[in-house]
Structure formats: structure tokens, C-alpha cells
C-alpha positions as CSV (number, residue, x, y, z in Angstrom):
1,X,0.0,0.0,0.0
2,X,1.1,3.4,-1.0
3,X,0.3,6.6,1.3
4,X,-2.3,8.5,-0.1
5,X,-0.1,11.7,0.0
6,X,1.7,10.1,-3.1
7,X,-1.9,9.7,-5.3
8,X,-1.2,12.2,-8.1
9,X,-4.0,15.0,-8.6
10,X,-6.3,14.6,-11.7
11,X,-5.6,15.5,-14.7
12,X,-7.5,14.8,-17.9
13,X,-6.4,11.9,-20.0
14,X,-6.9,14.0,-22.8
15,X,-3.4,16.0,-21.8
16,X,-1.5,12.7,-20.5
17,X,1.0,11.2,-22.9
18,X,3.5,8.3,-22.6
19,X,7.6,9.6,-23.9
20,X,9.1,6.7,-24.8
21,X,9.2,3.1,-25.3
22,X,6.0,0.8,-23.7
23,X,8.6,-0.8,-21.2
24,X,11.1,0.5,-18.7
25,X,12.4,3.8,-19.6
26,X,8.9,5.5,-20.9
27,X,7.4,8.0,-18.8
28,X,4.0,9.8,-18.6
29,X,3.8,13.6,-18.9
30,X,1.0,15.9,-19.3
31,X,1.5,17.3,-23.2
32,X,0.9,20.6,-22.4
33,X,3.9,21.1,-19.8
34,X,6.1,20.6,-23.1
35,X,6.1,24.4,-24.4
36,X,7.9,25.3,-21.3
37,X,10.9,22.8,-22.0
38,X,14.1,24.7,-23.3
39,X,16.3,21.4,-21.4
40,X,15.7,17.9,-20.9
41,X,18.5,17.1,-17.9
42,X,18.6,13.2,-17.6
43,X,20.4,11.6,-14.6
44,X,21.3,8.0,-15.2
45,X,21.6,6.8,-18.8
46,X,22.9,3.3,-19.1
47,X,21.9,2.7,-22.9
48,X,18.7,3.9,-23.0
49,X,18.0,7.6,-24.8
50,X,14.5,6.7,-26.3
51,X,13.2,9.4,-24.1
52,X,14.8,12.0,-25.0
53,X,15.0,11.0,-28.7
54,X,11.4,10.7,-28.5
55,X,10.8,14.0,-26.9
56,X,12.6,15.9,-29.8
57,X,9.3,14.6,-31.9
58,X,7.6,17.2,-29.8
59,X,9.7,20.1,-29.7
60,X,13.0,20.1,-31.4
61,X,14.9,23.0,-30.1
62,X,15.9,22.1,-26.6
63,X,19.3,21.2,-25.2
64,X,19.7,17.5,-23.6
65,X,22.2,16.9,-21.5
66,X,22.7,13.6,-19.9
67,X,25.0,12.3,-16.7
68,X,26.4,8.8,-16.4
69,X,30.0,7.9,-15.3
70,X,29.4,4.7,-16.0
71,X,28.8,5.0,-20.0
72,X,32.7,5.1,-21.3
73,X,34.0,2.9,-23.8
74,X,34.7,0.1,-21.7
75,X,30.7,0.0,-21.1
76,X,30.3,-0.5,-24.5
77,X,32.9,-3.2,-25.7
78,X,31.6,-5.6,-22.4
79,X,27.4,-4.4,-23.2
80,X,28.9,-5.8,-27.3
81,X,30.6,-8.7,-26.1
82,X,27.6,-9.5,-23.5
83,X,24.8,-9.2,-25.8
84,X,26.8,-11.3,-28.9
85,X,27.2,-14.0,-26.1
86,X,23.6,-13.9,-25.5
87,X,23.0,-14.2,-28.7
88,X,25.0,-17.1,-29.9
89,X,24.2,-19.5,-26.8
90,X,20.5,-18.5,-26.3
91,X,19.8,-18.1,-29.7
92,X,16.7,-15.5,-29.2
93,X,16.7,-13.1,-32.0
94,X,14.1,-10.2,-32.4
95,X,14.9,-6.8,-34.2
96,X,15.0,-5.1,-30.8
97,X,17.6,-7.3,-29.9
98,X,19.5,-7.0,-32.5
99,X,19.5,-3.2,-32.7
100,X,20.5,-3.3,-28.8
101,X,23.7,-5.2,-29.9
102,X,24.5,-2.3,-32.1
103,X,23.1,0.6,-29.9
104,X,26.8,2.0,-29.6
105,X,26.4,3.5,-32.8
106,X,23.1,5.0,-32.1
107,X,24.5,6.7,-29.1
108,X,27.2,8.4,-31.1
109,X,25.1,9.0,-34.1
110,X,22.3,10.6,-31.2
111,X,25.0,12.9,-28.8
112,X,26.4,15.4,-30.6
113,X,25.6,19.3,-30.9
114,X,23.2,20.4,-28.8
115,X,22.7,16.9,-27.4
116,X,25.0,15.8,-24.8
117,X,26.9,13.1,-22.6
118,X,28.6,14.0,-19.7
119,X,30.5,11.3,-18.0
120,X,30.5,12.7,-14.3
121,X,28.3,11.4,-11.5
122,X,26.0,13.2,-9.8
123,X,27.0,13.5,-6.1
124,X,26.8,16.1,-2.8
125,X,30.6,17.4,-3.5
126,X,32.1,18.3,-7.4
127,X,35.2,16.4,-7.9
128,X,36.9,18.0,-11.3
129,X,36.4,15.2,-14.1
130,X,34.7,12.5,-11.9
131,X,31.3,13.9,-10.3
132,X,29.0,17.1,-10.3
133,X,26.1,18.7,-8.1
134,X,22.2,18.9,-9.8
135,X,22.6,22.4,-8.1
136,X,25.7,22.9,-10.2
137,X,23.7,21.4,-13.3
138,X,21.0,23.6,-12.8
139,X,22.6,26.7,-12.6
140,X,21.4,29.5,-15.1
141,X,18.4,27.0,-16.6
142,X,15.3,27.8,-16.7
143,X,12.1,25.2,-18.0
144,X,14.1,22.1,-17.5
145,X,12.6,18.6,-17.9
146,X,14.4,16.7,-14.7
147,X,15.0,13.0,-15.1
148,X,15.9,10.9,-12.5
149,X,17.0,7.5,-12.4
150,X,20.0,7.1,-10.6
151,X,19.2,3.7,-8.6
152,X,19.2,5.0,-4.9
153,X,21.0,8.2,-4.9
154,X,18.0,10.2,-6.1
155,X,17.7,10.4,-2.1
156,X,21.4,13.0,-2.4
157,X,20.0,15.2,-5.0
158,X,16.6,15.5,-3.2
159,X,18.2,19.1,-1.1
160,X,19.7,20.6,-4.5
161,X,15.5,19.7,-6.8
162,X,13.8,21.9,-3.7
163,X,16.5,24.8,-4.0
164,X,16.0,24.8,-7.6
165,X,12.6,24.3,-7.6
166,X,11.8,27.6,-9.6
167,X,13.7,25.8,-12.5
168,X,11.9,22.9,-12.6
169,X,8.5,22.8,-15.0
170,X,8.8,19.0,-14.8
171,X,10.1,16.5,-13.0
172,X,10.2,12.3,-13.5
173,X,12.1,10.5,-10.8
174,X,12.4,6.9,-9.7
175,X,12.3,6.3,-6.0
176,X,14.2,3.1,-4.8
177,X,14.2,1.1,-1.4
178,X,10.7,3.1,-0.5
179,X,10.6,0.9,3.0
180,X,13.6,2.9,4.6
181,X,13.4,5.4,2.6
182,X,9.0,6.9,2.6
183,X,9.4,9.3,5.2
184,X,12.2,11.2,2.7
185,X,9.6,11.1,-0.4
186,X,7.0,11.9,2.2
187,X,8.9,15.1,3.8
188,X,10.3,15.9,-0.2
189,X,6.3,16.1,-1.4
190,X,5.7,18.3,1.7
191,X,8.4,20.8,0.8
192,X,8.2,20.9,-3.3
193,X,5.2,22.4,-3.0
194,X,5.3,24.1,-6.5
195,X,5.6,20.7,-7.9
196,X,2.3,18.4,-8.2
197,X,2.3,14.8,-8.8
198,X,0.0,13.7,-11.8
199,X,1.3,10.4,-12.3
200,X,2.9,6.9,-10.5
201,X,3.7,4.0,-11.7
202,X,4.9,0.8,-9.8
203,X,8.3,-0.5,-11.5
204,X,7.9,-4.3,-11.4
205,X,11.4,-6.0,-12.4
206,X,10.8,-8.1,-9.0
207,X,7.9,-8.5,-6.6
208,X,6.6,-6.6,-3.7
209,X,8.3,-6.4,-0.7
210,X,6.9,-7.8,2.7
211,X,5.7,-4.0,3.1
212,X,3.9,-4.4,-0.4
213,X,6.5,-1.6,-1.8
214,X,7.1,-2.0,-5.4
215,X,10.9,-2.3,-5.8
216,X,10.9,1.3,-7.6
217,X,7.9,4.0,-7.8
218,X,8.1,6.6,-11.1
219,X,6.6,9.6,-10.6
220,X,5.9,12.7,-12.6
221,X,5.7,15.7,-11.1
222,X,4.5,18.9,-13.3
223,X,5.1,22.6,-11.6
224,X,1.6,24.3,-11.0
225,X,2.9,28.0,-11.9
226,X,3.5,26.6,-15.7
227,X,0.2,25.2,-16.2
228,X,-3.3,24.9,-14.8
229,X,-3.9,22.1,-13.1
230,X,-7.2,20.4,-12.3
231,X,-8.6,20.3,-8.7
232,X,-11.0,17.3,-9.4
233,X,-11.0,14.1,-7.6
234,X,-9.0,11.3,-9.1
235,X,-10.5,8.0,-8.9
236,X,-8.4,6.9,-11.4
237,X,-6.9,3.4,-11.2
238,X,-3.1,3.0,-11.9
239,X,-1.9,1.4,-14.3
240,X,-3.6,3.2,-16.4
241,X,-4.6,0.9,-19.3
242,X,-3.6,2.4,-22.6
243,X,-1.2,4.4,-20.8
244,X,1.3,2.4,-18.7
245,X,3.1,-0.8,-19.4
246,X,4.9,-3.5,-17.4
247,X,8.9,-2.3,-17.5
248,X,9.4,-5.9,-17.5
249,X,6.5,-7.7,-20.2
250,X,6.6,-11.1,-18.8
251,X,6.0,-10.1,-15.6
252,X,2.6,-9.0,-14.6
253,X,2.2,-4.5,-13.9
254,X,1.6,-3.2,-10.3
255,X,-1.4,-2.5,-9.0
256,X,-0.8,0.3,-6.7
257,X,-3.2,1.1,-4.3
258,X,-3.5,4.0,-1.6
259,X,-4.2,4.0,1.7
């Protein structure tokens, strides 16, 4: 069960739409949030852009720039010899497989210009060459998409998001570990108060927890001084069919429920 202070507000379906691919790494927005956009920031990349390649279908002049340490050259030869491995013993071919083998070449084709790849990590402290602050990132932006997916550490950045808060005209981040970790998301909520949730989504690459926590929650948060948002009640149910898919097909969506 998921505390009701985490149900997002209404808004009409009309205005939601899904960035992305129908599995892990799409993301719900509301359409309308997107003429305020001049950056998409992403945190986390691993080798998944299709967000923000999608999102240039909406608007094409924004900056993206994207943070991961971990996506060097080395990343790329072990995904290449991984994947070919996977290939040859398992013998499952699909087209999306086989463009994943070669994804290397989409990512250099895709970052370039006005398109970025910073290979720093996003920490408390700037380290020159190795890590960075969001409050550093932030600095001198204004209508910036925030994505977060930084498996755990969102919880270090969480100080720098409510100082920059007047920045922010979106936000999509993916809590982690939300048993020892729900009074942080709880107290954040509180103090954002600019920022509205309008969407969640249960992440279900493994079961529930004994608390019935899904092992990740997405959430989309829009800023309510860049749009108008609706002060309806929302009995919607989520997943929202049409809308959300699994991260993970063959296993089954979560049902998240409030309480």
C-alpha cells in the first residue's frame, strides 16, 4: 500500500502522454507542460536515450544533456561482447535485440551538438572530471525537464530539486528502497510544494516487498505555476490501461493502491 499523499491529482487523460518506449524507460507527462521545455536534464543513462529521442518529436529546439560515469568505452565493448554471447548461446533473435547489440552507434550517431553526454556522477561534492552537483547542473536554466534514475541516490540530490525548484517545469524520478526510505519522499512532497504529482507507476522488475512496496515508484511531477492544473478528484486506477506498461512484459504490472 502506498500513502495517499503520493496519489497524483487529476488531470484529464486527454493532456496525458507516454515519452518513450512501452517498457522501462517511458514515462507519462502531461502534453501541455512541453512548451515550457528549453532542457531535458537526464540523470542515469545506461543505454537507454529513447526518451529524450522521442521527446525531440515534440519540440526540437531544446538542449539535452545527460550524466552517467558509468557510459565510457569500456561500457560499450563488455554491453557488445555480452549481448553477442547472449546471442550465440541463447539463440533469441528479435529486431530489438539485434538493434540493442549495435546501440553503440546510435548513441554516437544521437550525442552530438546540442545533445550531450557528460560522463561525471552526480553526487553532494564536485570532484573536477569525476562527479557534479544537480545544483551545479541547474545553474542559469530555466524550464528544465528533470529525469531521474540514478538507482538510490536520487535520495542526495533531493536538497539541490527543492532549491531549484523555480527551475523545474517537470520533474520524473524513480524512487528506490521506499521501505527505509518513505518518510524522505513523504517530507520531499511536503516541501516541493510548487511541484504536483500527476502520475505513478509501480516498477515491477521483482515482486513486492513484505511492506507491499514496489521495488521502484516513477513519478511525474508537473510545476503548477506553468500550467493549470485540475482540482477534481481522481478516482483513477493506476496502471492506467492504454497508458502504462509493465517495465518488464513477462512479468505482470503493479497494482498500486492508496491508503
Amino acid at each position: 500500500m502506498i500513502s495517499k499523499k503520493l496519489k497524483p491529482i487529476y488531470t484529464d487523460r486527454k493532456n496525458l502522454i507516454r515519452i518513450g518506449p512501452n517498457r522501462d524507460g517511458g514515462y507519462i507527462i502531461d502534453k501541455r507542460i512541453i512548451k515550457n521545455i528549453n532542457y531535458v536534464i537526464t540523470c542515469g543513462l545506461n543505454d537507454d536515450w529513447n526518451f529524450e529521442k522521442h521527446f525531440l518529436k515534440y519540440k526540437k529546439d531544446i538542449n539535452i544533456l545527460a550524466f552517467d560515469h558509468t557510459v565510457n568505452h569500456k561500457f560499450w565493448v563488455k554491453k557488445f561482447v555480452k549481448d553477442i554471447f547472449h546471442l550465440i548461446i541463447f539463440k533469441k533473435t528479435s529486431l530489438w535485440k539485434i538493434k540493442k547489440i549495435f546501440n553503440f552507434i546510435d548513441y554516437y550517431l544521437f550525442f552530438s551538438g546540442n545533445k550531450k553526454h557528460l560522463k561525471l556522477k552526480i553526487t553532494k561534492k564536485i570532484s573536477k572530471n569525476k562527479s557534479t552537483t544537480l545544483d551545479k547542473i541547474l545553474k542559469n536554466k530555466r524550464g528544465v525537464l528533470l529525469k531521474i534514475d540514478i538507482e538510490g541516490d536520487e535520495y542526495f540530490v533531493l536538497k539541490d530539486i527543492k532549491k531549484n525548484v523555480n527551475k523545474i517545469s517537470c520533474l520524473i524520478i524513480e524512487f528506490h528502497n521506499l521501505n527505509n526510505n518513505i518518510k524522505k519522499i513523504l517530507s520531499f512532497i511536503k516541501k516541493v510544494k510548487k511541484l504536483k504529482i500527476i502520475h505513478v507507476h509501480g516498477n515491477n522488475v521483482a515482486n513486492l516487498d513484505k511492506f507491499s512496496y514496489p521495488v521502484g515508484l516513477e513519478m511525474t511531477l508537473i510545476n503548477k505555476k506553468k500550467i493549470k492544473l485540475s482540482r477534481a478528484k481522481n478516482n483513477r486506477v493506476y496502471p492506467i490501461k492504454g497508458l502504462d506498461f509493465p517495465n518488464v512484459k513477462r512479468n505482470r504490472d503493479v497494482q498500486l493502491k492508496f491508503k
